[in-house]
C-alpha positions as CSV (number, residue, x, y, z in Angstrom):
1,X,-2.6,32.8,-9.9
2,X,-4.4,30.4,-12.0
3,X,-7.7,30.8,-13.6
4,X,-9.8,28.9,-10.8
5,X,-8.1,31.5,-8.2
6,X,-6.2,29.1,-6.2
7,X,-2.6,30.7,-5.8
8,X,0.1,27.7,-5.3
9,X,0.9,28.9,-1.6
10,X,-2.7,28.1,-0.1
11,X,-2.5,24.5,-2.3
12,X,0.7,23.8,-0.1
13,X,-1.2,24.1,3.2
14,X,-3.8,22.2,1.7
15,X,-2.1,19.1,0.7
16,X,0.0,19.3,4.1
17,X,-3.2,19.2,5.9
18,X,-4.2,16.3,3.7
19,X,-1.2,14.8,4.7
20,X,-1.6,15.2,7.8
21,X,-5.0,13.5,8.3
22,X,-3.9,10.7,6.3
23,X,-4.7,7.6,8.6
24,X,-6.1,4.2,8.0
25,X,-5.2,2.7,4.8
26,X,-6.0,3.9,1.3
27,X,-10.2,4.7,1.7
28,X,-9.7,6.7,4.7
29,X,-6.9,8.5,3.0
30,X,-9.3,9.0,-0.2
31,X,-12.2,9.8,2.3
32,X,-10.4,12.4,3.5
33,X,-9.1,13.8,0.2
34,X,-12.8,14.0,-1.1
35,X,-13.9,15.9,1.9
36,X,-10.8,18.4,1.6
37,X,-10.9,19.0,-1.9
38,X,-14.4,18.4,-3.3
39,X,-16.9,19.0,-0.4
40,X,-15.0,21.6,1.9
41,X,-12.7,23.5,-1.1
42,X,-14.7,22.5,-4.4
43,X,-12.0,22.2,-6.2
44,X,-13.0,19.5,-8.3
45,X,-15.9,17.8,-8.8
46,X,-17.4,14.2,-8.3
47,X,-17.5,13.1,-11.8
48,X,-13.5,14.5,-12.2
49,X,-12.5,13.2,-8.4
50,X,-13.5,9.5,-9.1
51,X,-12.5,9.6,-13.0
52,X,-8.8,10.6,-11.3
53,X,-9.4,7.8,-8.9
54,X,-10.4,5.4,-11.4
55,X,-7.6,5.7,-13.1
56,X,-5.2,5.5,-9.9
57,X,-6.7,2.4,-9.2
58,X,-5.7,0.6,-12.7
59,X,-1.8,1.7,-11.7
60,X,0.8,0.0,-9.7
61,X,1.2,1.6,-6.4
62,X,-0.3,3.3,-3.6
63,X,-3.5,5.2,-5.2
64,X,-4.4,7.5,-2.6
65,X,-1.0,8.9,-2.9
66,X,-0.9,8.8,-7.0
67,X,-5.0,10.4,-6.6
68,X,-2.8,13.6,-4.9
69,X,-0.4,13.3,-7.6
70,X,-3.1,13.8,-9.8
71,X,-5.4,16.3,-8.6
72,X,-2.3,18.7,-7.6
73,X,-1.0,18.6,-11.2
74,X,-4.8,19.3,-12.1
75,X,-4.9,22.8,-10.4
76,X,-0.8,23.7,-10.4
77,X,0.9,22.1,-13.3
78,X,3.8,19.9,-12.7
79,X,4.8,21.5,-9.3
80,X,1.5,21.1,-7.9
81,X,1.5,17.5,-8.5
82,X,4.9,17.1,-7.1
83,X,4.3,19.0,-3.8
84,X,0.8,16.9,-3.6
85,X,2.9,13.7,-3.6
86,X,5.7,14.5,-1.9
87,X,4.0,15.9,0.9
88,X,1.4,12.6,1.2
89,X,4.5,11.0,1.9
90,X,6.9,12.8,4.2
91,X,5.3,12.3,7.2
92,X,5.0,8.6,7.0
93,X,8.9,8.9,5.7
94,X,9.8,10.5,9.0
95,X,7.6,8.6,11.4
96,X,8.8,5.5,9.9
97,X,12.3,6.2,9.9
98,X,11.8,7.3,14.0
99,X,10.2,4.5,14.8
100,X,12.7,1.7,13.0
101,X,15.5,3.8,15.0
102,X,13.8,3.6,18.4
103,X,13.1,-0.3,17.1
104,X,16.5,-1.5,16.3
105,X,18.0,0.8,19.1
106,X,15.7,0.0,22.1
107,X,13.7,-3.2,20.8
108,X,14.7,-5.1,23.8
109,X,13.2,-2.7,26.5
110,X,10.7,-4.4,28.0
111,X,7.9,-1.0,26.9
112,X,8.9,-1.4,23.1
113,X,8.5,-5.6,23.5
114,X,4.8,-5.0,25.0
115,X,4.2,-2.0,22.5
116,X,4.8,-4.6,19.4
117,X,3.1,-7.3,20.9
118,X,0.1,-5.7,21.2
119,X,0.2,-4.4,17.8
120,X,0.8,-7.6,16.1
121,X,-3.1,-8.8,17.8
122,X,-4.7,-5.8,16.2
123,X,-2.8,-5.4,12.7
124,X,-3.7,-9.1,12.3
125,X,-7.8,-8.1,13.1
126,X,-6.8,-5.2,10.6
127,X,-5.8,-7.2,7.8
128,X,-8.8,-9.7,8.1
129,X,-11.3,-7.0,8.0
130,X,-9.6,-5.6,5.0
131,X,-10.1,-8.8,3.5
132,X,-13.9,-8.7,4.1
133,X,-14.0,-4.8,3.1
134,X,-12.3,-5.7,-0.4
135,X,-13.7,-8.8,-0.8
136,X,-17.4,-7.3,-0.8
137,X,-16.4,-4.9,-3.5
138,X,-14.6,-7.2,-5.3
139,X,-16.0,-10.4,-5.4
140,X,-19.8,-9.4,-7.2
141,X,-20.1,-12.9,-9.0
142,X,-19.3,-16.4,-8.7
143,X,-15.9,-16.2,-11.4
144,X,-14.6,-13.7,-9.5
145,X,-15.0,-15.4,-6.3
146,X,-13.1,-18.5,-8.2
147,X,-10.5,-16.3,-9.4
148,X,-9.7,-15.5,-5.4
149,X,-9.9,-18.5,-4.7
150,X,-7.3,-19.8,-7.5
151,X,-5.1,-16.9,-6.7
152,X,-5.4,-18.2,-2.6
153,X,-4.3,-21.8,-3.2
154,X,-1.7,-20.3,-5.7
155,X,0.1,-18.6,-3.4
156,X,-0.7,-20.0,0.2
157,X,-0.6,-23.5,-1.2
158,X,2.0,-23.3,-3.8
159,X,4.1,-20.4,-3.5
160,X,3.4,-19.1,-7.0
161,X,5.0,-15.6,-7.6
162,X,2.7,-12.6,-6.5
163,X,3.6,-10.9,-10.5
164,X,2.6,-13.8,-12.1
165,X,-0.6,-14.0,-10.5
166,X,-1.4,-10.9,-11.5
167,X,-0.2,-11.2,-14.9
168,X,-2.5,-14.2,-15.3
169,X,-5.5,-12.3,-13.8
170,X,-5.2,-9.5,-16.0
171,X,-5.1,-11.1,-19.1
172,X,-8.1,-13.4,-18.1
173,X,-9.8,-10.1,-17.2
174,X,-8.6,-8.8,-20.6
175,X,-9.7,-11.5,-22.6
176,X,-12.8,-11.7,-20.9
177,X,-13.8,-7.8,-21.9
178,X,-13.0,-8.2,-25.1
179,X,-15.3,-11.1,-25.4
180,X,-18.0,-9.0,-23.3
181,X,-18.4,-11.5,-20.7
182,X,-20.8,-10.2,-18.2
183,X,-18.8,-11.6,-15.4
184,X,-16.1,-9.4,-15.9
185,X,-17.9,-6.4,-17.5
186,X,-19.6,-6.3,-13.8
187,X,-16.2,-5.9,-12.4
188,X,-14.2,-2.7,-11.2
189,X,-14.5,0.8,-10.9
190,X,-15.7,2.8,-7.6
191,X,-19.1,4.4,-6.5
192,X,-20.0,7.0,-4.5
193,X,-17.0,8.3,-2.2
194,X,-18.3,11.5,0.5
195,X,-21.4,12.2,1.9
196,X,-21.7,15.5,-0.1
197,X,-21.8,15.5,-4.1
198,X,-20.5,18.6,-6.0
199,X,-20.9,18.8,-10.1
200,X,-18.0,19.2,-11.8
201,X,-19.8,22.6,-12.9
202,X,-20.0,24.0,-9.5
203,X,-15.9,23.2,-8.9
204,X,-13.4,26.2,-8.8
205,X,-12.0,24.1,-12.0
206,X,-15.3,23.2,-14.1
207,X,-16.3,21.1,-16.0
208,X,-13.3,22.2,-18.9
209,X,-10.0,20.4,-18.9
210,X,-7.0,22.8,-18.1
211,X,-5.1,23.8,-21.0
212,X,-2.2,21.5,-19.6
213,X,-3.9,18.7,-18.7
214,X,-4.5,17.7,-22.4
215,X,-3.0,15.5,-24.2
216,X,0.5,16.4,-24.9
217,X,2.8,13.1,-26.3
218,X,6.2,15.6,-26.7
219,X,5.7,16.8,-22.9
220,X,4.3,13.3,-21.5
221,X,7.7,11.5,-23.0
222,X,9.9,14.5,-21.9
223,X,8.5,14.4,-18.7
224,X,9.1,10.7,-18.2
225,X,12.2,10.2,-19.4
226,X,13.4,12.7,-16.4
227,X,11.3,10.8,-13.4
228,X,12.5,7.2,-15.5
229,X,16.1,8.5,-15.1
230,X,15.5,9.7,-11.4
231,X,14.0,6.1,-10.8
232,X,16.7,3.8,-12.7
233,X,20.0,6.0,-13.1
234,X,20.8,5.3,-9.2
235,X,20.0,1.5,-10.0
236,X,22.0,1.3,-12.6
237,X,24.7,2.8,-11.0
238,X,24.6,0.7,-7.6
239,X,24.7,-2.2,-9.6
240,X,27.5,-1.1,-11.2
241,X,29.3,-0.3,-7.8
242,X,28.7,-2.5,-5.5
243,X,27.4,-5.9,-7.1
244,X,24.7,-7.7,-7.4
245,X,25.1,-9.6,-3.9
246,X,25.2,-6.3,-2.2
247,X,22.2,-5.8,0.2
248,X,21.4,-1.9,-1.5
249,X,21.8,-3.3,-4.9
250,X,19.3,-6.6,-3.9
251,X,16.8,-3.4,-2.1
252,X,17.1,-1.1,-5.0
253,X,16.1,-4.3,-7.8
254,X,13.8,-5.8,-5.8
255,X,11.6,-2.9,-4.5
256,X,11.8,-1.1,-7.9
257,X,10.8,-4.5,-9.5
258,X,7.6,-4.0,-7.1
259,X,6.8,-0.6,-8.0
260,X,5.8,-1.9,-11.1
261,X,3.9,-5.1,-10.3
262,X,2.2,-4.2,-6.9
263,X,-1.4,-3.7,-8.2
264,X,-4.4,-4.1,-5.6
265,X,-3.3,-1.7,-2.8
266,X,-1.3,-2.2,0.0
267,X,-2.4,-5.0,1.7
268,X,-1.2,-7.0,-1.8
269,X,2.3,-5.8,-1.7
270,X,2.8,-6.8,1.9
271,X,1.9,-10.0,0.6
272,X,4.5,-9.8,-2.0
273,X,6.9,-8.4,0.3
274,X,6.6,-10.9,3.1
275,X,7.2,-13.5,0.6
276,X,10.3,-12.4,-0.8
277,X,11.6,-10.1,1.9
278,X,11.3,-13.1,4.6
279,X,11.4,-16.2,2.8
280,X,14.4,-15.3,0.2
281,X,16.0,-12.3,1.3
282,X,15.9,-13.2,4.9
283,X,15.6,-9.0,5.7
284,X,12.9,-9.6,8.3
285,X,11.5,-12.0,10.4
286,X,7.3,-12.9,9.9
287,X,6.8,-10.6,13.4
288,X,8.7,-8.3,12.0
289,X,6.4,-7.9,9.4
290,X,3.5,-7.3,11.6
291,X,5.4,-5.0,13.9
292,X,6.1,-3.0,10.8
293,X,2.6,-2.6,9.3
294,X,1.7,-1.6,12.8
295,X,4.0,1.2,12.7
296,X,2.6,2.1,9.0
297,X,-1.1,1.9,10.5
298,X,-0.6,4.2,13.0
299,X,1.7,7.2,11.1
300,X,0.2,9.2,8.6
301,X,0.7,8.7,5.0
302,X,0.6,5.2,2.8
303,X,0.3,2.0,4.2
304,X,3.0,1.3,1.3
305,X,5.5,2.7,3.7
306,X,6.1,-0.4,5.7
307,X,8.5,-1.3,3.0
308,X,10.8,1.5,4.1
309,X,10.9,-0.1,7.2
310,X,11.6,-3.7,5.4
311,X,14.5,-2.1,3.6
312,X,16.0,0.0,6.7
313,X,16.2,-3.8,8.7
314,X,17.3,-5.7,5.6
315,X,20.4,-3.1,5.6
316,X,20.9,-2.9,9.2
317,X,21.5,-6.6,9.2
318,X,23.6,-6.3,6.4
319,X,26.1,-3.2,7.0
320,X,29.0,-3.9,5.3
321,X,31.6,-1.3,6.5
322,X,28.7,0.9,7.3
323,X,27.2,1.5,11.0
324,X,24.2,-0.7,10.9
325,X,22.0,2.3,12.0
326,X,23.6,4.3,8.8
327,X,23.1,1.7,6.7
328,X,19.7,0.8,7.8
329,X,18.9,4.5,7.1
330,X,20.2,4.0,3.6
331,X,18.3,1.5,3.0
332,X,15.1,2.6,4.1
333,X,15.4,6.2,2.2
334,X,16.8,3.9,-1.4
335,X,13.5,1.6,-0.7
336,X,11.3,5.0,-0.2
337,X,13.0,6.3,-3.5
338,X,12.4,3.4,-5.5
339,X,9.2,2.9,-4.7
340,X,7.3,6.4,-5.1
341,X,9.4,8.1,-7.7
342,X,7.6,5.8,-10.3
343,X,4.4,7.0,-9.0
344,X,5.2,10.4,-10.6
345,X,5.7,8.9,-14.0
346,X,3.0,7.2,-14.2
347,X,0.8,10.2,-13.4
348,X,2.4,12.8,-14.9
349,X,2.8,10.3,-18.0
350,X,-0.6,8.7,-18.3
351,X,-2.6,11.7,-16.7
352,X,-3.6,13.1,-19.9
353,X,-4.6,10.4,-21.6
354,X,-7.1,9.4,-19.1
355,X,-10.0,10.0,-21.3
356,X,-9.0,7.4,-23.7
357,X,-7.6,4.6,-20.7
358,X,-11.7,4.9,-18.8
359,X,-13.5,4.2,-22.0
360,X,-11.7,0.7,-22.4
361,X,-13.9,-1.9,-21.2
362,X,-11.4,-4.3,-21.7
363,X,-9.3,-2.4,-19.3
364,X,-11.3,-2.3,-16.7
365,X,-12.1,-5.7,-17.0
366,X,-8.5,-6.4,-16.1
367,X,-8.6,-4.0,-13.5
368,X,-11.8,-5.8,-11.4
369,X,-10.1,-9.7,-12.3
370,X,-6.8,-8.4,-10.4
371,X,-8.8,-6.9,-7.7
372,X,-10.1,-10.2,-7.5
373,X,-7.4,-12.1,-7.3
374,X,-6.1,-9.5,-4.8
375,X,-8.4,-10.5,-2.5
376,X,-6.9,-14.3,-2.6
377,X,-4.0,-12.9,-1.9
378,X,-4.6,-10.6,0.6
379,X,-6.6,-14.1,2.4
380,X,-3.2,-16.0,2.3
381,X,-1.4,-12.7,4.2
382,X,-4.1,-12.8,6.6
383,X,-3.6,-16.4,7.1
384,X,0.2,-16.0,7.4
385,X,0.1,-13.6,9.9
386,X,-2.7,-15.4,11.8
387,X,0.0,-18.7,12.0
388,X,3.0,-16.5,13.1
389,X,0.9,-14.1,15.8
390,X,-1.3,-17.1,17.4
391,X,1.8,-19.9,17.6
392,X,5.3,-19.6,18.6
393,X,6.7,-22.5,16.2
394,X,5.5,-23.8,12.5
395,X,6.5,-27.2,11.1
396,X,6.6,-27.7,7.2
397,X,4.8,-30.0,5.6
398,X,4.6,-31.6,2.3
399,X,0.7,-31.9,0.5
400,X,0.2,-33.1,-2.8
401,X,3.1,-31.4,-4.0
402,X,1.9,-28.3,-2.0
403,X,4.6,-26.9,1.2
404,X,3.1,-25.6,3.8
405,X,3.6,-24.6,7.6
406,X,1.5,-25.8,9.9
407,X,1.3,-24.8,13.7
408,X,2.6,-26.6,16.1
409,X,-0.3,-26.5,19.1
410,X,1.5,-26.9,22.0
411,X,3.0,-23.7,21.0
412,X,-0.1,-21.8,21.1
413,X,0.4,-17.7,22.0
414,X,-2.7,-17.8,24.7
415,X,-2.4,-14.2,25.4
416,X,-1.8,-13.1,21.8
417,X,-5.4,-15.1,21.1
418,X,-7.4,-13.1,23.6
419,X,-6.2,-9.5,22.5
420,X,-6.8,-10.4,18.7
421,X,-10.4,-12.3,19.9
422,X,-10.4,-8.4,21.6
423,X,-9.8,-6.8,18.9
424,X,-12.1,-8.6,16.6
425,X,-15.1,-8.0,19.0
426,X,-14.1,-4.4,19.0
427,X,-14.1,-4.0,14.9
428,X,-16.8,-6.3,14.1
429,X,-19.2,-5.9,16.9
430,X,-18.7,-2.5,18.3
431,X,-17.5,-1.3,14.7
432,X,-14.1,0.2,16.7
433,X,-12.2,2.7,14.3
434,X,-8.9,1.3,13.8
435,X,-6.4,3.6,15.5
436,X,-8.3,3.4,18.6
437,X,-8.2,-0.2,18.3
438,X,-4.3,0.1,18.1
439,X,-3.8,2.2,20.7
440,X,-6.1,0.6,23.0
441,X,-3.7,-3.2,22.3
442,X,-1.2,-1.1,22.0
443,X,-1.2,0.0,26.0
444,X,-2.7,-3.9,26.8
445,X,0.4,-5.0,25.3
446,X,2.5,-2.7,27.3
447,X,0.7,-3.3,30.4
448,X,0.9,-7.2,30.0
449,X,4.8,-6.7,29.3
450,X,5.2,-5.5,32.4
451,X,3.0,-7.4,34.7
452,X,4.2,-10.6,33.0
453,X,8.1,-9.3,34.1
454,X,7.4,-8.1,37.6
455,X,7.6,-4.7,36.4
């Protein structure tokens, strides 16, 4: 038993039940968080709930699942923060894995076919609203609007790499706190999350930080050399074993290349991912993307966990001696390890030192120029998926030293149009939650499927 009286046992049912109800994307996840453990349980306060989630958000990585990370290493050491995250996870892990099983194994049944289809209407409707909802937190003032917009040609236009973009934005952010520009001292942070406020003096915790949350430099670099090792050691030794042109070697570089640069929440790393995972790697096809993110936005747990998916296909394709379902397994479990074990270090590392990271102007700066240029970015996925959902073929074409894909007309997907003008009536008019919305072009699809083949 710990000195706010919550014994370990009861946090485990807890976070499971968090996990649980973790639909939507990252602010219904948080939304539900804050209702779980601030309004219903009081363990933690407002002021300590968004401080955590503050400092989530300036990490690369999913921060809803880093925000449980945090706030079970809060009340239970380092075994509450591991059973936090690794719960927020699991069921997405499972679902996922199911569902890319059922995929690969009955994609051509004419049910699964209508089942994807109409997904692919509603995840695009999904994505655009997300780019409205970040957007309007993001974009307060004209340079940050500009910096989307740069970031949007950049990529969309030119191709630019999705790190260096970020890179850029940070230290333009960086430079611009530590010159106290107003634009970019407006920038960042998050406001009021439930509907119900509890002081931090009214928690089960208070308003004191636990005597092992503080700062601690010999435990923070014991602790992450171990989660460093559990992240790189199998790296290092796949490389070793099986080359660099191996398809596990190419998963386990590549994703753990993106654990580190992914800032801006899952909608950027899809980006990221469908440009390298599609256009270089050739692991899934631009539908395939789609009919992944589906299968994310409709299981529990991070949106982040469409990249299992990406590395279970970009196995299967390549098997080696393996059965393709094996190796597909493989590949989706090494993408899942790579890509949430450096979540733990980075909490369980820079947890403590919290204090010190909110204070720095210049920092958050940074952090509201890359949410900025997150939101050009997430723009150009929107667009991408909006080309490959609406028309069956794309033709390059060279601009001004820009390539680009353009739609062939003719090709027009007349069907897929009017469920995704559907769904967008249903979000923006009618204000539709999104799993309904899903579900609801999920059956469409189904049912079109099988009208359209005679049943």
């Amino acid at each position: 038993m710990n000195d706010h009286g919550v014994p370990f046992s009861e946090a485990m049912k807890v976070w499971a039940r968090v996990a649980a109800l973790s639909f939507g994307g990252p602010a219904g996840q948080i939304a539900v968080m804050h209702r779980i453990v601030v309004e219903e349980k009081k363990w933690i306060g407002e002021h300590r709930f968004l401080q955590a989630l503050n400092y989530c958000t300036l990490l690369p990585g999913p921060e809803a699942q880093q925000l449980a990370v945090y706030i079970g290493w809060l009340m239970h050491k380092t075994k509450g923060g591991l059973v936090a995250g690794i719960l927020f996870v699991l069921p997405g892990l499972i679902a996922i894995m199911a569902l890319s099983w059922i995929y690969v194994l009955l994609g051509k049944i004419t049910v699964v076919q209508g089942l994807f289809f109409g997904l692919k209407a509603a995840v695009l409707v999904i994505v655009i609203e997300a780019v409205l909802r970040v957007g309007k937190r993001a974009l307060k003032n004209n340079v940050m609007r500009g910096l989307a917009a740069a970031a949007f040609v950049a990529i969309f236009f030119y191709d630019a790499p999705f790190p260096l973009i970020i890179v850029a934005a940070a230290l333009l952010g960086w430079l611009g706190g530590r010159l106290g520009w107003k634009p970019f001292l407006a920038a960042g942070g998050h406001g009021k999350v439930g509907d119900k406020q509890v002081a931090d003096a009214e928690s089960l915790l208070g308003e004191e930080t636990p005597p092992h949350a503080r700062p601690n430099l010999r435990w923070s670099l014991g602790i992450s050399g171990l989660f460093l090792a559990l992240w790189l050691v199998p790296v290092a030794l796949i490389w070793a074993m099986l080359g660099t042109d191996n398809v596990f070697t190419q998963i386990a570089l590549f994703f753990s290349q993106m654990a580190v640069v992914t800032f801006g929440g899952a909608y950027a790393v899809l980006a990221y991912v469908a440009q390298q995972a599609v256009d270089h790697y050739h692991w899934v096809k631009p539908g395939e993307m789609l009919d992944g993110l589906g299968m994310a936005e409709t299981t529990p747990g991070p949106l982040i966990m469409v990249t299992q998916f990406v590395g279970f296909l970009g196995a299967w394709r390549s098997p080696g001696s393996l059965n393709p379902v094996l190796a597909g397994t493989l590949g989706g479990l090494l993408t899942t390890w790579v890509t949430f074990t450096p979540c733990f270090l980075w909490i369980f590392f820079g947890a403590p030192f919290v204090e010190a990271l909110r204070a720095n102007k210049a920092l958050a700066a940074a952090l509201g120029a890359v949410t900025a240029a997150v939101v050009g970015v997430i723009l150009n996925l929107a667009v991408w998926f909006a080309l490959h959902v609406l028309f069956a073929d794309l033709r390059p074409l060279q601009w001004f030293g820009a390539h680009l894909e353009v739609p062939v007309l003719a090709s027009a997907n007349l069907p897929s149009m009017i469920l995704a003008a559907a769904a967008a009536v249903a979000v923006f008019r009618f204000k539709a939650g999104m799993v309904p919305v899903l579900l609801v072009c999920s059956l469409v699809g189904v049912a079109y499927f099988l009208i359209a083949g005679g049943i």
